[in-house]
ROGUPA-386758 format. One record per residue (C-alpha): residue in three letters; x negated, y negated, z negated. Coordinates in nm, 2 decimals. Layout:
% ROGUPA-386758
+------+--------+--------+--------+
| code |      x |      y |      z |
+------+--------+--------+--------+
|  ala |      X |      Y |      Z |
...
+------+--------+--------+--------+
//
This chain:
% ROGUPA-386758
+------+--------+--------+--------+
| code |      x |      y |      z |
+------+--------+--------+--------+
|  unk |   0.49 |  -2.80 |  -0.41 |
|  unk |   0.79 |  -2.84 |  -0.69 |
|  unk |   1.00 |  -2.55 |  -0.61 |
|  unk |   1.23 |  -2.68 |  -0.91 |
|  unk |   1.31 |  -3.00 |  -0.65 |
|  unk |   1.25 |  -2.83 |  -0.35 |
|  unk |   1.47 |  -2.56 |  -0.40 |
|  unk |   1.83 |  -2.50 |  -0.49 |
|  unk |   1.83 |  -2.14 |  -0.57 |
|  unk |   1.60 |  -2.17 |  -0.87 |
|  unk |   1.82 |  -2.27 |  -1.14 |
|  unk |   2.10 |  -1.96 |  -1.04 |
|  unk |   1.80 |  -1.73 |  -1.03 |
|  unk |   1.70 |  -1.82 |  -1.39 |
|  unk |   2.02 |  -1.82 |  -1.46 |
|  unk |   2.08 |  -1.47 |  -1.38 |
|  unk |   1.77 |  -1.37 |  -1.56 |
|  unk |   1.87 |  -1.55 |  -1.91 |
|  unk |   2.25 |  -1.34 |  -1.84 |
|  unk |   2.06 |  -1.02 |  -1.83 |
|  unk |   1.88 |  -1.07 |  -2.15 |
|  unk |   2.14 |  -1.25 |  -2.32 |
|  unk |   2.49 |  -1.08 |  -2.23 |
|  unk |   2.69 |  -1.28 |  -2.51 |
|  unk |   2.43 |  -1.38 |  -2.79 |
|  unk |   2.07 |  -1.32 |  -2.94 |
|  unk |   2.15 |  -1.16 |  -3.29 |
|  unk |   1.84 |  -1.07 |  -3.40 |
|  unk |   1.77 |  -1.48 |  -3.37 |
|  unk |   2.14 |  -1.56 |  -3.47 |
|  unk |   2.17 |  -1.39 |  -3.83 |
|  unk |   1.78 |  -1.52 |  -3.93 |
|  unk |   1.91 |  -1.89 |  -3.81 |
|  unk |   2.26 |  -2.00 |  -3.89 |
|  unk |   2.23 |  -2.36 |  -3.81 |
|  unk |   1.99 |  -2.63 |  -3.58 |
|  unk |   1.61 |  -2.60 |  -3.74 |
|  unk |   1.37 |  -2.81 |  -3.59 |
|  unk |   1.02 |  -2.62 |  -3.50 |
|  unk |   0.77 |  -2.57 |  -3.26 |
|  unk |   0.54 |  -2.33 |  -3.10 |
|  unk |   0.24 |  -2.26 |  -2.89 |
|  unk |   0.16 |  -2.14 |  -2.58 |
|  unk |  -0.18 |  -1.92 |  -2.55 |
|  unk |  -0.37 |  -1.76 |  -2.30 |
|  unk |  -0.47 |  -1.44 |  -2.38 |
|  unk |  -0.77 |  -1.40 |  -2.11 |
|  unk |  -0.87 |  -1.59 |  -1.82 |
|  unk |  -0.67 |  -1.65 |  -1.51 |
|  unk |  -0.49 |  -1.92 |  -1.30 |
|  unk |  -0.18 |  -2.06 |  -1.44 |
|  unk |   0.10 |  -2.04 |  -1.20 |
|  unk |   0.45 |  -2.10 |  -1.24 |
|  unk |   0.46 |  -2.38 |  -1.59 |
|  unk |   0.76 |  -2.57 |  -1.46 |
|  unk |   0.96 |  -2.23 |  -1.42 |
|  unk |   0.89 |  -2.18 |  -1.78 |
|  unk |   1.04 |  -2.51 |  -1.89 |
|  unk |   1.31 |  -2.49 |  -1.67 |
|  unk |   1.39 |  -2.13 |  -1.84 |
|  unk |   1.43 |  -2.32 |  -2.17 |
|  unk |   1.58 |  -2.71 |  -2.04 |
|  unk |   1.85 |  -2.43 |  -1.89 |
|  unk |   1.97 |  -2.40 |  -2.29 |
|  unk |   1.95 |  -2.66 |  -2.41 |
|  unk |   1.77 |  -3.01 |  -2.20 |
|  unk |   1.66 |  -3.18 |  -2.53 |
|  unk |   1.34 |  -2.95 |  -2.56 |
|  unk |   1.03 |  -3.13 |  -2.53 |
|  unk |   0.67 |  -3.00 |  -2.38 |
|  unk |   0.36 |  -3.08 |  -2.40 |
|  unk |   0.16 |  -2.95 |  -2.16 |
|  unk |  -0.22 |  -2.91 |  -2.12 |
|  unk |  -0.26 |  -2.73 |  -1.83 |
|  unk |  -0.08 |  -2.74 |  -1.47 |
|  unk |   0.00 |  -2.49 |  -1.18 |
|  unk |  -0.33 |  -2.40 |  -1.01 |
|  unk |  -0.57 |  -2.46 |  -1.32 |
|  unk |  -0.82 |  -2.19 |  -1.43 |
|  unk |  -0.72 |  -2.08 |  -1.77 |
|  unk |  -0.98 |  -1.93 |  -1.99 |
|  unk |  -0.91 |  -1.69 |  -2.29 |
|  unk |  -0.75 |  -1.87 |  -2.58 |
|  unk |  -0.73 |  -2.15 |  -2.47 |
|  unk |  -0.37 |  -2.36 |  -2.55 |
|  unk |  -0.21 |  -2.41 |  -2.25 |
|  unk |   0.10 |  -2.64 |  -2.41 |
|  unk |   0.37 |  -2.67 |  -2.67 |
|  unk |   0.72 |  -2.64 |  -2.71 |
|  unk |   0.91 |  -2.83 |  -2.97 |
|  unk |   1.29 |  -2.85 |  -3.01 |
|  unk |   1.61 |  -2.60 |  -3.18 |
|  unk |   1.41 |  -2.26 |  -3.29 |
|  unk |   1.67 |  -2.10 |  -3.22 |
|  unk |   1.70 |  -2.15 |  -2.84 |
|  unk |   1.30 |  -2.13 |  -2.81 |
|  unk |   1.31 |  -1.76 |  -3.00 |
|  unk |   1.64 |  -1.73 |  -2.70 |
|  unk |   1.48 |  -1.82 |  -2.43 |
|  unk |   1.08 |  -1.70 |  -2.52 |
|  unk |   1.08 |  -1.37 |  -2.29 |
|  unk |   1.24 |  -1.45 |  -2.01 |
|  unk |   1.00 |  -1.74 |  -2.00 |
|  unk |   0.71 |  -1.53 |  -2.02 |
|  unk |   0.81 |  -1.31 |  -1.80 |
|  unk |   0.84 |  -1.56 |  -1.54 |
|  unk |   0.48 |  -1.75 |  -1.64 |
|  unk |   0.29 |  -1.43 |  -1.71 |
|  unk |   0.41 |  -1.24 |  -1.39 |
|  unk |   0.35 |  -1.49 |  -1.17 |
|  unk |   0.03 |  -1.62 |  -1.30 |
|  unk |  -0.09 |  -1.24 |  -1.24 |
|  unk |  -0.02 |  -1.33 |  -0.89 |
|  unk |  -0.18 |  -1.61 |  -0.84 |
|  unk |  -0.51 |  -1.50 |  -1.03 |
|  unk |  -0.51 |  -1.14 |  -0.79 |
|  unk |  -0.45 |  -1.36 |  -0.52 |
|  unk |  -0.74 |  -1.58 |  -0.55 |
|  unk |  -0.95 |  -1.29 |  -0.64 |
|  unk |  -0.90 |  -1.21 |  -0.27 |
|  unk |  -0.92 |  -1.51 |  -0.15 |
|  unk |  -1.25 |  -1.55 |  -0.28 |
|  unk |  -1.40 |  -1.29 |  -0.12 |
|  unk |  -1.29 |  -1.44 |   0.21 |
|  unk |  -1.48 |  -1.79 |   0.16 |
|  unk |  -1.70 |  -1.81 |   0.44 |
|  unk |  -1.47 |  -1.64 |   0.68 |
|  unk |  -1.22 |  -1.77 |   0.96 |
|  unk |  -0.98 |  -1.59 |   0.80 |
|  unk |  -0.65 |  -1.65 |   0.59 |
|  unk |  -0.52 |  -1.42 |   0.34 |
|  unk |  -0.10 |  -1.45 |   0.33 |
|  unk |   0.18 |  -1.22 |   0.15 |
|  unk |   0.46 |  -0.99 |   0.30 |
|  unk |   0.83 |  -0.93 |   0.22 |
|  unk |   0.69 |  -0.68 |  -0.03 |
|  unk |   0.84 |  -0.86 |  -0.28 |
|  unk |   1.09 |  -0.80 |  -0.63 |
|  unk |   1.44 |  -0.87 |  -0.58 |
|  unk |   1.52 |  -1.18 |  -0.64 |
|  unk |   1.19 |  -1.29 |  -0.76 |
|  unk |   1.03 |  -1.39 |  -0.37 |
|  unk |   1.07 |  -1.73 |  -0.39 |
|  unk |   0.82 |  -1.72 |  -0.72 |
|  unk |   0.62 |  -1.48 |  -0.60 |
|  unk |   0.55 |  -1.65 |  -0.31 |
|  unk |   0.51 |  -1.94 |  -0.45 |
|  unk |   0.19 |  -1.75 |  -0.68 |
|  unk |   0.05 |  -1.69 |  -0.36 |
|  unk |   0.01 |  -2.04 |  -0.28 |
|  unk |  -0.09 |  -2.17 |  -0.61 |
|  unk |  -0.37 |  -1.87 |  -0.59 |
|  unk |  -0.51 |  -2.02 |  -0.29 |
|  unk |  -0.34 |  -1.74 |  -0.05 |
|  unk |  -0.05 |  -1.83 |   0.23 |
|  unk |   0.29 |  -1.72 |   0.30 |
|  unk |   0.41 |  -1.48 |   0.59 |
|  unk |   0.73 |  -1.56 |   0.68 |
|  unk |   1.00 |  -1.58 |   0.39 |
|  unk |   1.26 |  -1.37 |   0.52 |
|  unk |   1.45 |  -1.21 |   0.84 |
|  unk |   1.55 |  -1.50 |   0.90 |
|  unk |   1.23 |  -1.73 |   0.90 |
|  unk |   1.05 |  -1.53 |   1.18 |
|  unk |   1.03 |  -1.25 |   1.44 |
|  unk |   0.86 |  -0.93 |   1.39 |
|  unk |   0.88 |  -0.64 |   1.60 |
|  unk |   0.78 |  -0.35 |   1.45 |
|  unk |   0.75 |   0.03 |   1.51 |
|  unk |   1.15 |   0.10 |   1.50 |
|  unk |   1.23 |  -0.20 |   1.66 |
|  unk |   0.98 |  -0.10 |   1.98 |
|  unk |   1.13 |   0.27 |   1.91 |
|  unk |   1.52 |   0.14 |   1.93 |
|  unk |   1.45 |  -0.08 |   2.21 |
|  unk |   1.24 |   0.15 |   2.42 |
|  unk |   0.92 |  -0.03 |   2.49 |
|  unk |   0.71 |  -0.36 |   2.35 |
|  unk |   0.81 |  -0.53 |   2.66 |
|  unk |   1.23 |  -0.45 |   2.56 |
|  unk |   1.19 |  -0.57 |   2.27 |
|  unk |   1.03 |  -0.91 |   2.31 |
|  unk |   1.23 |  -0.98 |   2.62 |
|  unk |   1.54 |  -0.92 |   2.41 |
|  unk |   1.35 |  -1.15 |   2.13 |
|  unk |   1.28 |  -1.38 |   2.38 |
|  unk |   1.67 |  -1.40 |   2.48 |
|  unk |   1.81 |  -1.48 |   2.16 |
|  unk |   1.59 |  -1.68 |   1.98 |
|  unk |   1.49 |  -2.04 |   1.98 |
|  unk |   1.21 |  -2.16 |   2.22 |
|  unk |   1.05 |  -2.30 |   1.89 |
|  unk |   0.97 |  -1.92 |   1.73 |
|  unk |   0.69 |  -1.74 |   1.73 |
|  unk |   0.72 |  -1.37 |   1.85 |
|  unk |   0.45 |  -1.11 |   1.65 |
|  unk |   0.46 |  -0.75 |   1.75 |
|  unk |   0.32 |  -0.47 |   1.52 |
|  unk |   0.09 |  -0.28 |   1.69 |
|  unk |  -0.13 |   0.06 |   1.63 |
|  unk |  -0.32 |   0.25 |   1.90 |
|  unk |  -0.49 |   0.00 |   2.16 |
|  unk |  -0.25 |   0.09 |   2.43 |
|  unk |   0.01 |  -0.09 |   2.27 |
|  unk |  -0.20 |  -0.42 |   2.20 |
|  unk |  -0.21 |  -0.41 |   2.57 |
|  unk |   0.17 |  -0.37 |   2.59 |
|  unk |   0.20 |  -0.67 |   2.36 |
|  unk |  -0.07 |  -0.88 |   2.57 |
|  unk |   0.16 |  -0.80 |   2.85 |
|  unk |   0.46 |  -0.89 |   2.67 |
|  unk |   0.34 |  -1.22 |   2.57 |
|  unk |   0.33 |  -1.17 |   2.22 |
|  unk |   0.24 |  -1.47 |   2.03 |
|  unk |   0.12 |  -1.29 |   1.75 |
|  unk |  -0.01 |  -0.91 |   1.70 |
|  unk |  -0.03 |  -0.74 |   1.42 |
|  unk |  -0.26 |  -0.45 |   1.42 |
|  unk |  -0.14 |  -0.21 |   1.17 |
|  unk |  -0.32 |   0.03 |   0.94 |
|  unk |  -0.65 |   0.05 |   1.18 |
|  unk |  -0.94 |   0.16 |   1.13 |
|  unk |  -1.25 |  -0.07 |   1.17 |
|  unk |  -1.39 |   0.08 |   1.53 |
|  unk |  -1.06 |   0.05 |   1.68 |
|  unk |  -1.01 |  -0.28 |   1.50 |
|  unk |  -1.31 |  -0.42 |   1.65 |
|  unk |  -1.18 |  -0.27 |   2.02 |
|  unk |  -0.89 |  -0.44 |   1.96 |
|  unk |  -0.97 |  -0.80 |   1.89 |
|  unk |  -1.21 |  -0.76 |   2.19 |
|  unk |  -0.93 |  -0.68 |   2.43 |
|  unk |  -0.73 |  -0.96 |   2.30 |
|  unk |  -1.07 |  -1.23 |   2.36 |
|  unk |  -0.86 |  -1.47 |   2.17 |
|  unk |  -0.53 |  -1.52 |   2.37 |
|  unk |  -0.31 |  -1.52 |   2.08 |
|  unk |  -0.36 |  -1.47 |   1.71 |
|  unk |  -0.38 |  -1.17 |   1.52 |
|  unk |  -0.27 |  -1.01 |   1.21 |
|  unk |  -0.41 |  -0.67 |   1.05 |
|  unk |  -0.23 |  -0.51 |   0.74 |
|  unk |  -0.22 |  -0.19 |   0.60 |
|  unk |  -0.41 |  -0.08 |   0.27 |
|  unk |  -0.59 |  -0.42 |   0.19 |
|  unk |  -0.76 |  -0.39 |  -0.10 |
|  unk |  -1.07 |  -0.59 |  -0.32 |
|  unk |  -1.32 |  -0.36 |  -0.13 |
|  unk |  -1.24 |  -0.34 |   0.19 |
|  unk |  -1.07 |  -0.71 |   0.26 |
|  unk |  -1.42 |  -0.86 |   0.32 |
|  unk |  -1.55 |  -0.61 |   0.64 |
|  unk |  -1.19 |  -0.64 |   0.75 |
|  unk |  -1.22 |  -1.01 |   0.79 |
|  unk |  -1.55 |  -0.95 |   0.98 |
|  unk |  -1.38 |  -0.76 |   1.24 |
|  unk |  -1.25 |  -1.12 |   1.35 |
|  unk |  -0.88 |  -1.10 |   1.24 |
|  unk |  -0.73 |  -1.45 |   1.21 |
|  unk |  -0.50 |  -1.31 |   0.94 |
|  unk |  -0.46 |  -1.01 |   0.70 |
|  unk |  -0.13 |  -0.97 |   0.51 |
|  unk |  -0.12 |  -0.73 |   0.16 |
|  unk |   0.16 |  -0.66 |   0.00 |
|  unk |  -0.03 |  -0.59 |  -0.30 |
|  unk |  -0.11 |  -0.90 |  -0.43 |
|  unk |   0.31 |  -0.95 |  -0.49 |
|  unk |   0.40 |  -0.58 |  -0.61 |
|  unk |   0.08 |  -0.49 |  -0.76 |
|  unk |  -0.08 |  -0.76 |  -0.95 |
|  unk |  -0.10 |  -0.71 |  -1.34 |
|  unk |   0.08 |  -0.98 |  -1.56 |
|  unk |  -0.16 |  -1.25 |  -1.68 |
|  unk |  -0.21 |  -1.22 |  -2.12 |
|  unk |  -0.01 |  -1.51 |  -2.22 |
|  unk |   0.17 |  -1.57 |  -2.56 |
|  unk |   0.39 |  -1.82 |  -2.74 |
|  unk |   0.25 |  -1.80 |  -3.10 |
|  unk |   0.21 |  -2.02 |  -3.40 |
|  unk |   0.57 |  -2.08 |  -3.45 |
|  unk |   0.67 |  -2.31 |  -3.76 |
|  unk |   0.93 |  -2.57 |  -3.90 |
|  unk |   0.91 |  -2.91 |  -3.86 |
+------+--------+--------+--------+
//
């Protein structure tokens, strides 16, 4: 997947990300460089992980100035150990020394998610079931972030409100029941959409059995009632757990039988992956 191509968002999102770090100018690199100087510098990892997110990176820097040239070692999805140099950059030193954090920002962060993420995903191998993301995402970084998900071996819940139907605890509470609220979902959206309800006592997975849910998501249970739970629905539709998902409890949750479990952690809570552009010099 190129989300450079695929996407037409991501060049206004860098965009904005290079205007928030460069409102008018970069002084500091301005009044050391008056004028064009040809250099180059290196790209490092600073301790193992899976590299996520390399064409972001160039694009960060092709978005000032297209005559940069790469040369890269490495691509999205390869496992990156500890100094190891992942590319090169050559071109005006001026717009690399520019453009250098915002770059890394983009590459570090979302190689931290893609490393989490197949942390995780390892400890499912063996299982029947898929790990995916939420909506638990930074502003205007999701499509990235999601995209880190992927690259780490993880899937992707549905992008936004408007990709998919989830009725959750205050839409059942607004509507007046599970069976309001997926009739009304049923109403107004296309044949062609899936309907998932959020569940959390077994009462209401029997409401959403009822309802004809497509998809239940049982929330923030505990493994005895998890267990009850996939039992009752004997396989009728698929289900979803969240809640809490962490490295130490994701592998029994998966043995309750779950055909999904989402975490929002592995977008708002993975650490940044150790990478630096070093070795600068002249050319």
């Amino acid at each position: 997947m190129n989300i450079i191509t695929e996407n037409l968002n991501i060049d206004n999102l860098i965009l904005l990300a290079l205007k928030e770090d460069i409102s008018s100018e970069d002084i500091t690199t301005n009044s050391i460089l008056k004028e064009n100087i040809l250099g180059k510098g290196s790209l490092i990892a600073k301790e193992d992980g899976i590299l996520a997110g390399i064409k972001i990176f160039q694009r960060v820097f092709q978005l000032l100035d297209k005559n940069l040239e790469f040369k890269m070692n490495f691509k999205d999805g390869d496992k990156l150990k500890k100094g190891q140099i992942i590319g090169e950059i050559k071109g005006d030193l001026r717009i690399i020394l520019s453009g250098e954090r915002v770059a890394l920002n983009y590459l570090q962060h979302m190689s931290g998610i893609a490393t989490y993420t197949n942390d995780m995903v390892k400890l499912l191998e063996g299982t029947n079931t898929k790990l995916v993301d939420t909506r638990k995402t930074t502003p205007n970084m999701r499509i990235f972030e999601k995209y880190a998900v992927r690259i780490g071996g993880g899937y992707n819940h549905r992008y936004n409100l408007s990709d998919g139907v989830l009725i959750k605890d205050n839409h059942i509470a607004v509507a007046g029941s599970i069976k309001k609220a997926v009739e009304m979902a049923r109403e107004y959206v296309s044949f062609v959409k899936k309907i998932e309800v959020e569940v959390e006592n077994l009462k209401m997975v029997e409401e959403a059995i009822e309802a004809k849910a497509d998809i239940i998501m049982l929330d923030n249970m505990d493994e005895l009632t998890m267990k009850k739970a996939i039992k009752i629905i004997d396989g009728r539709v698929k289900t979803e757990c969240s809640g809490n998902i962490t490295k130490t409890n994701i592998l029994k949750i998966s043995k309750c039988g779950v055909d999904f479990i989402s975490s929002g952690v592995i977008t708002h809570s993975a650490s940044i992956l150790d990478i630096s552009l070093k070795n600068f010099q002249r050319l």
